[in-house]
C-alpha positions as CSV (number, residue, x, y, z in Angstrom):
1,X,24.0,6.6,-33.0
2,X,22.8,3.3,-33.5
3,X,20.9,2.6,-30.9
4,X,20.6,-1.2,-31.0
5,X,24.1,-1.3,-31.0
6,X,24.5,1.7,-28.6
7,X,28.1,2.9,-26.8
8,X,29.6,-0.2,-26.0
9,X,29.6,-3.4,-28.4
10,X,30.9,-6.6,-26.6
11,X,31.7,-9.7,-28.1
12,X,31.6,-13.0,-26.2
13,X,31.4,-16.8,-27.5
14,X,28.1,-18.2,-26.3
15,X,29.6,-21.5,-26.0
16,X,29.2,-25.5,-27.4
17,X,26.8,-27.2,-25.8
18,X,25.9,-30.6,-27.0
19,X,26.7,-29.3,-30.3
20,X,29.2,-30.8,-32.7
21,X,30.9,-27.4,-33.6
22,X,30.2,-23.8,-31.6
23,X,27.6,-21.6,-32.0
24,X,29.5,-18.4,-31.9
25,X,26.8,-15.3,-30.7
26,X,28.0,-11.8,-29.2
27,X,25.8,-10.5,-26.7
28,X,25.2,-6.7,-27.7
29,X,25.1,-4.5,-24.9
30,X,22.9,-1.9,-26.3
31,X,21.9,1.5,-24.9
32,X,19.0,2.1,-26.6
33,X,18.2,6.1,-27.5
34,X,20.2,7.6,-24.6
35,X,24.2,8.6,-25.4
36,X,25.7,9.2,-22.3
37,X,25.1,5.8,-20.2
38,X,28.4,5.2,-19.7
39,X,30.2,8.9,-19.9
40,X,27.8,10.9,-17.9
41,X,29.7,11.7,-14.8
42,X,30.7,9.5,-12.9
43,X,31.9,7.9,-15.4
44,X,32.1,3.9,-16.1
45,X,35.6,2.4,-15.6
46,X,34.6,-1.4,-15.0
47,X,32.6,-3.7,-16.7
48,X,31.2,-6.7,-15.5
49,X,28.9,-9.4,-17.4
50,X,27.4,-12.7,-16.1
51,X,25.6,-14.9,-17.2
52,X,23.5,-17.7,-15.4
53,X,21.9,-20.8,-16.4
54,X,19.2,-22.4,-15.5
55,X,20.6,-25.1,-13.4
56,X,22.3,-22.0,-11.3
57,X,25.6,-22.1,-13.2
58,X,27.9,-19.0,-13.6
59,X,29.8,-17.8,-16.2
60,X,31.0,-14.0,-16.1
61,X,34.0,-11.7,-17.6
62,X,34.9,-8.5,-16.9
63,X,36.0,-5.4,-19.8
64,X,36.2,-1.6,-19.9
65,X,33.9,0.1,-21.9
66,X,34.4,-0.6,-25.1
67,X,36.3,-3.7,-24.5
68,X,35.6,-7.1,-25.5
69,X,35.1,-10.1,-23.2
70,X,34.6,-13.9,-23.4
71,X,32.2,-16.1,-21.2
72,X,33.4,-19.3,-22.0
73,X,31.9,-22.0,-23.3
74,X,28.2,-21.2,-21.9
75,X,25.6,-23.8,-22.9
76,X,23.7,-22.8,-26.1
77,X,20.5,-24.7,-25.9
78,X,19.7,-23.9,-22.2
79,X,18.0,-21.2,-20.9
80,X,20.1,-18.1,-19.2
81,X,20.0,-14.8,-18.1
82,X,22.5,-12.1,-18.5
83,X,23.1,-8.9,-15.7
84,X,25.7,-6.4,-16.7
85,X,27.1,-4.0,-14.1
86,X,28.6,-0.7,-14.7
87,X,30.9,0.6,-11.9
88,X,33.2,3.7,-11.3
89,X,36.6,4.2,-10.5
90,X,35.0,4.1,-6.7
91,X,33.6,1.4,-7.2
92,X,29.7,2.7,-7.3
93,X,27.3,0.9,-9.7
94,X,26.1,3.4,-11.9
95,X,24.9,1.4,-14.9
96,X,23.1,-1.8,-15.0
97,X,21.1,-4.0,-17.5
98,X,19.5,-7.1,-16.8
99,X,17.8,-9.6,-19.3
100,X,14.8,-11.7,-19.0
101,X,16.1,-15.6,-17.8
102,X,14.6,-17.1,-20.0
103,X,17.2,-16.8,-23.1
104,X,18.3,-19.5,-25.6
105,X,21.2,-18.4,-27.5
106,X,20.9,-20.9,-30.3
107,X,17.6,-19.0,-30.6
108,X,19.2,-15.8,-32.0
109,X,20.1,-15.8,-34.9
110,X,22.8,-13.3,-34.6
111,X,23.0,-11.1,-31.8
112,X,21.9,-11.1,-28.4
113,X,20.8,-7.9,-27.0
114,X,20.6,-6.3,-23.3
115,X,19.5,-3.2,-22.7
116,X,21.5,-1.4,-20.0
117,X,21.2,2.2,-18.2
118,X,21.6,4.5,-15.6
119,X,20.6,3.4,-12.1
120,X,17.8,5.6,-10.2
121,X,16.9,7.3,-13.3
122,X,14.5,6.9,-16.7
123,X,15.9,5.8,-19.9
124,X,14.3,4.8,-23.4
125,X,15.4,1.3,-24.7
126,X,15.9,0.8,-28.2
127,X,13.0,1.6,-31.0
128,X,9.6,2.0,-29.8
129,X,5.9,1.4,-30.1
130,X,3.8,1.4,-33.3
131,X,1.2,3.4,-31.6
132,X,0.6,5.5,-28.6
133,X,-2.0,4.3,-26.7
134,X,-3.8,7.5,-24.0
135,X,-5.1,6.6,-20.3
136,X,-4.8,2.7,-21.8
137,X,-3.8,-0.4,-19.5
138,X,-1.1,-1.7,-19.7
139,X,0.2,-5.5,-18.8
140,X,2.8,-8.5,-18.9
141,X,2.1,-10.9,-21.3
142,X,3.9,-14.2,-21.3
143,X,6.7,-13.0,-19.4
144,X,8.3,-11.2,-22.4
145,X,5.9,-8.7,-23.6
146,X,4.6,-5.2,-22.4
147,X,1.3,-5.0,-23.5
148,X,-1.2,-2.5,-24.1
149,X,-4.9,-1.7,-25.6
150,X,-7.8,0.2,-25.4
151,X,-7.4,4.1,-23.9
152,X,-9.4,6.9,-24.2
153,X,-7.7,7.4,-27.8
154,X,-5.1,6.0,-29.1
155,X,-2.6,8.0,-31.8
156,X,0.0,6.9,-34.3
157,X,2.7,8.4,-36.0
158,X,0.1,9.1,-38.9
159,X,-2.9,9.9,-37.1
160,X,-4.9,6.9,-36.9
161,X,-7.1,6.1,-33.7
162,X,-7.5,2.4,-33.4
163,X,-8.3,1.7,-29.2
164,X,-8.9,-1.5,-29.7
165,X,-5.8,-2.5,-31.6
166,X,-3.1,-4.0,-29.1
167,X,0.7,-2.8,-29.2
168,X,3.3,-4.6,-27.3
169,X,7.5,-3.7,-26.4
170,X,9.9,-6.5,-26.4
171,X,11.8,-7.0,-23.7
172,X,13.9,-10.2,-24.9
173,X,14.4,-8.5,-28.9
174,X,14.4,-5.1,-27.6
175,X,11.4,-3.8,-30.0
176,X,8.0,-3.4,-31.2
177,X,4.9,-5.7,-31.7
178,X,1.5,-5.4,-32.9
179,X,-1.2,-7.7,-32.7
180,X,-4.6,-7.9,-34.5
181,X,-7.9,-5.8,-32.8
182,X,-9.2,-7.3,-29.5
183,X,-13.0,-7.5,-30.0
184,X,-13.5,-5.2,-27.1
185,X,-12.0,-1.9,-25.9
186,X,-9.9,-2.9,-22.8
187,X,-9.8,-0.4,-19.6
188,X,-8.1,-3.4,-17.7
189,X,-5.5,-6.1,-18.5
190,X,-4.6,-9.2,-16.1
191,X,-1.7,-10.6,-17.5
192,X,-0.4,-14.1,-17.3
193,X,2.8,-15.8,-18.0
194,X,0.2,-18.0,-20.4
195,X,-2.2,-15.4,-22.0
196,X,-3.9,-12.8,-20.4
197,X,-7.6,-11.4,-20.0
198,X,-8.7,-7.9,-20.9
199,X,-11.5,-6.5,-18.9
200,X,-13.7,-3.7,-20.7
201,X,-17.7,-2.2,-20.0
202,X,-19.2,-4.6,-22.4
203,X,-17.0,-7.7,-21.1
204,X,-13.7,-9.5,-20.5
205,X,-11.6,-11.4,-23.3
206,X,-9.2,-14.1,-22.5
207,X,-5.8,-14.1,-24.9
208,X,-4.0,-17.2,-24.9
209,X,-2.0,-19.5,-27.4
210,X,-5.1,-20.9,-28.7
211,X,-6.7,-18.1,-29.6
212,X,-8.9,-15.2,-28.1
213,X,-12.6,-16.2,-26.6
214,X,-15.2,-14.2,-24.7
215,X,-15.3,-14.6,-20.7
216,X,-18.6,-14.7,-18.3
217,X,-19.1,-13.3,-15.4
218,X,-19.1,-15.5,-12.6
219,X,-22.8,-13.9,-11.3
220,X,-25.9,-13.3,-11.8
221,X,-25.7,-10.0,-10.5
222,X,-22.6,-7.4,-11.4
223,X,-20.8,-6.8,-14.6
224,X,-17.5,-6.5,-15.8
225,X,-18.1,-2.8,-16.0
226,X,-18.6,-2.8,-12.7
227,X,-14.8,-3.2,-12.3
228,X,-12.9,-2.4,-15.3
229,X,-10.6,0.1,-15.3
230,X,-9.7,-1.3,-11.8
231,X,-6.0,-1.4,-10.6
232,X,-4.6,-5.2,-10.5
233,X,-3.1,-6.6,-7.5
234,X,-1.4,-9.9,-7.7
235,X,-1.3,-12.0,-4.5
236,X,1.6,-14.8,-3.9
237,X,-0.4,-17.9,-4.4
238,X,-1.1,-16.8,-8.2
239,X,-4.4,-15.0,-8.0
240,X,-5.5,-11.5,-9.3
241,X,-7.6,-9.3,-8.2
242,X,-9.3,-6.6,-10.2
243,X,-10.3,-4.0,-7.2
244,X,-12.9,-1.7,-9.4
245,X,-12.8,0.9,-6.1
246,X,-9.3,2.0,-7.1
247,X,-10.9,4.0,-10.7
248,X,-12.4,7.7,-10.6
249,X,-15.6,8.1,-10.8
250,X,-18.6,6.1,-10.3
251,X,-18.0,4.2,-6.5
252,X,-18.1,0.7,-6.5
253,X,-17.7,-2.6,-4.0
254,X,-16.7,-5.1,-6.4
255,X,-13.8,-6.9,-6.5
256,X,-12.9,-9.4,-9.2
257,X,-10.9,-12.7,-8.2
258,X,-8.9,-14.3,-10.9
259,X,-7.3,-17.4,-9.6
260,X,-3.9,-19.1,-10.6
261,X,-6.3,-21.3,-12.6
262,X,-8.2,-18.7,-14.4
263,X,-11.1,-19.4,-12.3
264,X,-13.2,-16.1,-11.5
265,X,-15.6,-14.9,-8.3
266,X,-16.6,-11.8,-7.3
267,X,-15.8,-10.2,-4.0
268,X,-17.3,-7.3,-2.5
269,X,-15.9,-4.5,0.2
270,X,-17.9,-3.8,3.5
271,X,-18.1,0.0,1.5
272,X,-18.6,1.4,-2.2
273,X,-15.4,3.1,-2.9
274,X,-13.6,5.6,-5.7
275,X,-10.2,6.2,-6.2
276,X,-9.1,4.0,-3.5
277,X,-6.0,2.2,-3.0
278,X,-5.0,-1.1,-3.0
279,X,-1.9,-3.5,-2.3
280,X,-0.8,-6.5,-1.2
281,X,0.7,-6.7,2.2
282,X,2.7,-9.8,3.1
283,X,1.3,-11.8,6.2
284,X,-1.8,-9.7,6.2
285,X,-3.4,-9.8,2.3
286,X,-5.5,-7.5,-0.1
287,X,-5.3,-4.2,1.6
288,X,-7.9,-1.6,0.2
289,X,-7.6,2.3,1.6
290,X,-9.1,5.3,1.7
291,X,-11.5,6.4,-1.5
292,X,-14.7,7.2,1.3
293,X,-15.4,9.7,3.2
294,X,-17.4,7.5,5.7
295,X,-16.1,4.2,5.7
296,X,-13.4,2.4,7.3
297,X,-10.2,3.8,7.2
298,X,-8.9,0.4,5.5
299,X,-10.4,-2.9,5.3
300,X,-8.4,-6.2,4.3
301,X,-9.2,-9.8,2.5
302,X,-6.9,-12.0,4.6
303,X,-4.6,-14.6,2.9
304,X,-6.8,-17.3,3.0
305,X,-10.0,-15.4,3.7
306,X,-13.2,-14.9,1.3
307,X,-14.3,-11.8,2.2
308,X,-13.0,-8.0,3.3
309,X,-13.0,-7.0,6.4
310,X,-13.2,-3.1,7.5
311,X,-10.2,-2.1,10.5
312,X,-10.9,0.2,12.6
313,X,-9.1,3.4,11.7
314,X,-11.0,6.4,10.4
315,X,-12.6,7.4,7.3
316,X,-10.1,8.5,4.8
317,X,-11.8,10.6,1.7
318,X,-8.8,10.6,-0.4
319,X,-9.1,10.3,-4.3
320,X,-6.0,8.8,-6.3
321,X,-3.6,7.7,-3.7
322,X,-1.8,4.8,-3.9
323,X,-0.6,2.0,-1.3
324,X,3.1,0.4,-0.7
325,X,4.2,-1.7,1.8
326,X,7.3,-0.3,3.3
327,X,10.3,-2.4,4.5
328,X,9.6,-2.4,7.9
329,X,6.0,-3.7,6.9
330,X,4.0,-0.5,7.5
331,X,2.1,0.5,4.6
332,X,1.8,4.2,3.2
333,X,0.1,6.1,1.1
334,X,1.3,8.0,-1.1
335,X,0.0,10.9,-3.6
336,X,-3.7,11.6,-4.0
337,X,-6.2,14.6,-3.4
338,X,-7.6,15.3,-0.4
339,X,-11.3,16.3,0.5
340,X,-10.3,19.9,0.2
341,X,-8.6,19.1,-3.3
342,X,-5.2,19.4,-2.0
343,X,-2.1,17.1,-2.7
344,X,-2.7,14.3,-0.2
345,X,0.1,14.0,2.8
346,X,2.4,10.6,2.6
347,X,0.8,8.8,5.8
348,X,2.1,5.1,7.3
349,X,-0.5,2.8,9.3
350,X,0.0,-1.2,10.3
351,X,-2.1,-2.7,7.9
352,X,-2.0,-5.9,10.7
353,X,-3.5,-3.3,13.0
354,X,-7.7,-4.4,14.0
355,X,-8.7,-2.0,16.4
356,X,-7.7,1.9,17.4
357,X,-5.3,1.9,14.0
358,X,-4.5,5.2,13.2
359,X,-2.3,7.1,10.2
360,X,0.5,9.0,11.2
361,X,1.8,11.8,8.7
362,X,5.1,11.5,7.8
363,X,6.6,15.3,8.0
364,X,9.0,15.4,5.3
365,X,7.7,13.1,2.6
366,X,5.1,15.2,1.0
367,X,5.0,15.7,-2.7
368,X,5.5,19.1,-4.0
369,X,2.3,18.0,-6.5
370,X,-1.1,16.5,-6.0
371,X,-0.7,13.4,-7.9
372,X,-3.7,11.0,-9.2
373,X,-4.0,7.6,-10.5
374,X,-0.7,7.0,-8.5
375,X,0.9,3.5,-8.2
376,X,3.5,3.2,-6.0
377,X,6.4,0.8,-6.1
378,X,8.5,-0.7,-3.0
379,X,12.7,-0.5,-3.6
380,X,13.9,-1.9,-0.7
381,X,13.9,-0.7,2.8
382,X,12.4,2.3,3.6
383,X,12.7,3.6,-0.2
384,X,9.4,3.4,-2.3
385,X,8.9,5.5,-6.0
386,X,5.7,6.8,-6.8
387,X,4.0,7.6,-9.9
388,X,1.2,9.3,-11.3
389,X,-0.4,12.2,-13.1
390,X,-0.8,16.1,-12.4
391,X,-4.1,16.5,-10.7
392,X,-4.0,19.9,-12.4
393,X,-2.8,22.1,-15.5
394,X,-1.4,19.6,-17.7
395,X,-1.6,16.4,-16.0
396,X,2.1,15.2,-16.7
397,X,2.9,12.2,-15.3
398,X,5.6,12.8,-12.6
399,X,7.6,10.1,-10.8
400,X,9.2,10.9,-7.1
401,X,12.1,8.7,-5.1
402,X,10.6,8.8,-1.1
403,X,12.4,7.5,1.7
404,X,10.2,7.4,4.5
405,X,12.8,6.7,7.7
406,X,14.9,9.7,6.6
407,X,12.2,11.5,5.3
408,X,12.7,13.3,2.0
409,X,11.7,13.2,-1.7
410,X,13.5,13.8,-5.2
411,X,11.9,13.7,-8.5
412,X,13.2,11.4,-11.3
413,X,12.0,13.2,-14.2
414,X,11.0,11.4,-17.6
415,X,13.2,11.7,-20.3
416,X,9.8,12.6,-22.6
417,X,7.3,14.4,-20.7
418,X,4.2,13.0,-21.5
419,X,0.3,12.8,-20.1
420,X,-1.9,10.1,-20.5
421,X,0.8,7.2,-19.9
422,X,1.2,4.0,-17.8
423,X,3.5,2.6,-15.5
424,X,3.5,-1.2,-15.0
425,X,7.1,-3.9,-12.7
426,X,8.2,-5.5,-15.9
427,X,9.3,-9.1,-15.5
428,X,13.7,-8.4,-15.5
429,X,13.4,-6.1,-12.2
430,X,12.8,-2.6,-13.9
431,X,9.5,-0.6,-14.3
432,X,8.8,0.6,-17.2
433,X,6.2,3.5,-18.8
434,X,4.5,3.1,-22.3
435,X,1.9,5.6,-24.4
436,X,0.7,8.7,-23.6
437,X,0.9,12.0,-25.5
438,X,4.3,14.3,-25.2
439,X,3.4,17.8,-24.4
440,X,3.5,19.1,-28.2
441,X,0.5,16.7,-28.9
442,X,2.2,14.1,-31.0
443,X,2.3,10.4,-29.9
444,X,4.4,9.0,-27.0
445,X,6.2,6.1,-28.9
446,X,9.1,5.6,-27.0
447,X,9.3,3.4,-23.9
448,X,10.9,4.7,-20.6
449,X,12.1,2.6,-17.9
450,X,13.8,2.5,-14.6
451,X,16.4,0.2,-12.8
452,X,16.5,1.2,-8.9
453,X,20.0,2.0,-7.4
């Protein structure tokens, strides 16, 4: 199967603009390396496509699969984005694909692809990476680009190990990119709609459009290795912060502030921690948990606050656990190893909570596997997705759907099996999973990602 073109090819006239005669473009609804999108039971009956501009205008059709549709004239020279639904004879959306908003269609030359799948499941988009980055961060670059360097190793298709050589996926041309070695080897990336800045033991590099140039640190005491390979947590007003107490390994207090301006500080926790977690809570701020087995519970940086302060809720030792605010504005965590080396229990706490806070197990939503390095993801409501990697025998990485009011947990299974790869919210509302090594040994090229139903 072609898979740029994948099951269903749709035609539409992406319209006239301020042009003198029509640019004529097809969008190409592509399905990238999977052949049942649209068969797989239940099957697709309805099609729907839209397409908004800018400025908040609509212009939508509706087909069969297989059919051919036509948006109108839709301005050519401003930017759009593009959502497809795929719904059953019930009426259930079962397939959806969204683009990034930030297309031009007199940009393409031809076709204009979006990449569509299965709801509440992985799926591999179309082509791949060049190389397979292992245990490597992984980033948004400029709003279009998954990015990723660095890694314990880092395998191609022909053997080569090159960790400081950066790899990208495409989310607007649906493919591969490679750029030219980083002059470091990266354990963390904080990335920017502008450029981004790669953290690594012997320093931090910023990447932008003019170039790449070495960054300080913002003390006299501290280095960057004091936090790279930290877990990034964005905060609404624009600012990053690299919390180096979410790694394995060697505990640390440091947290690294990167504001909206690319202005960095240093913040540090009331305790050294390892393999904590960390999240943003709205109305409450940087929320750091467990990863000691004698301090606080939790301790939070307020919104507008310059430095952490510990809750009173006790000490939590677990390793590799990761936090998510639910929709009723509790926060849980999720996955980890326990002092006793057993898979951690899903617990819920008020992260608002000051004084006599407490965890409360949630019976129910346990994972059937202790889970490290997890990062968990909100879906709405009481629904978050978890994932992370076997904290024994061959350290897969495994994803699991938890609802926390009706407690329960299902497994969403990769399409590719793999160890060693990383999950990172991509910019058009999916997450997506790049490198790693598939369980024969060879390289994890492919891409997986998943659209929530």
């Amino acid at each position: 199967m072609d898979q740029r073109a994948g099951w269903l090819v749709a035609a539409a006239l992406l319209g006239s603009g301020c042009s003198e005669e029509p640019i004529e473009r097809t969008l190409q609804i592509v399905t990238g390396h999977e052949e049942d999108t649209f068969s797989a039971a239940p099957a697709v009956t309805k099609v729907r496509i839209e397409a908004k501009t800018a400025s908040g205008t609509s212009f939508a059709a509706e087909t069969t699969p297989g059919g051919t549709f036509d948006l109108g004239d839709v301005p050519d020279d401003e930017p759009l984005g593009v959502e497809m639904t795929g719904t059953t004879a019930d009426g259930a959306t079962v397939v959806r694909g969204r683009s990034l908003t930030g297309i031009v269609p007199s940009a393409f030359v031809s076709n204009v692809p979006v990449f569509v799948q299965r709801v509440g499941r992985w799926a591999r988009p179309p082509g791949g990476l060049v190389r397979a980055h292992v245990d490597a961060p992984v980033a948004v670059f400029g709003e279009q680009y998954l990015v990723t360097t660095g890694g314990s190793a880092a395998a191609s298709a022909d053997g080569a190990a090159e960790v400081r050589l950066g790899d990208s996926y495409d989310l607007l041309g649906w493919g591969p990119a490679v750029a030219d070695a980083y002059p470091l080897e990266a354990r963390t990336i904080v990335g920017r709609p502008s450029g981004m800045m790669l953290v690594g033991d012997a320093g931090a590099t910023a990447v932008d459009a003019s170039g790449m140039y070495a960054v300080a640190w913002p003390e006299s005491a501290g280095t960057f290795a004091d936090v790279a390979g930290g877990l990034v947590v964005e905060s609404p007003s624009g600012t990053s912060y690299v919390v180096g107490a979410t790694r394995a390994g060697t505990a640390t207090d440091e947290v690294l502030a990167v504001s909206a301006e690319g202005v960095l500080s240093v913040l540090r926790l009331s305790a050294a921690r390892k393999g904590a977690a960390a999240a943003w809570a709205p109305g409450v701020g940087l929320v750091v948990a467990a990863g000691s087995a004698s301090a606080a519970g939790f301790e939070v940086l307020p919104e507008d606050g310059t430095a952490f302060v510990p809750r009173d809720m006790p000490a939590d030792a677990t390793e590799g656990a990761a936090a998510v605010v639910a929709g009723d504005g509790r926060m849980a965590l999720v996955g980890g190893i326990d002092a006793a080396g057993a898979g951690a229990k899903t617990r819920t706490w008020s992260p608002s909570c000051t004084s006599e806070c407490a965890a409360k197990e949630v019976a129910g939503a346990e994972l059937p596997v202790g889970l490290s390095r997890s990062q968990a993801f909100s879906l709405g409501g009481s629904r978050v997705i978890v994932v992370g990697h076997e904290a024994l025998g061959a350290k897969l990485v495994r994803s699991f759907m938890i609802d926390l009011s009706e407690p329960a947990v299902e497994e969403r299974p990769l399409r590719e099996p793999r160890a060693g790869a990383t999950v990172v919210a991509a910019p058009n509302g999916t997450l997506a999973i790049l490198g790693g090594v598939l369980e024969d040994g060879s390289p994890a090229l492919h891409v997986e990602t998943f659209f929530p139903d």
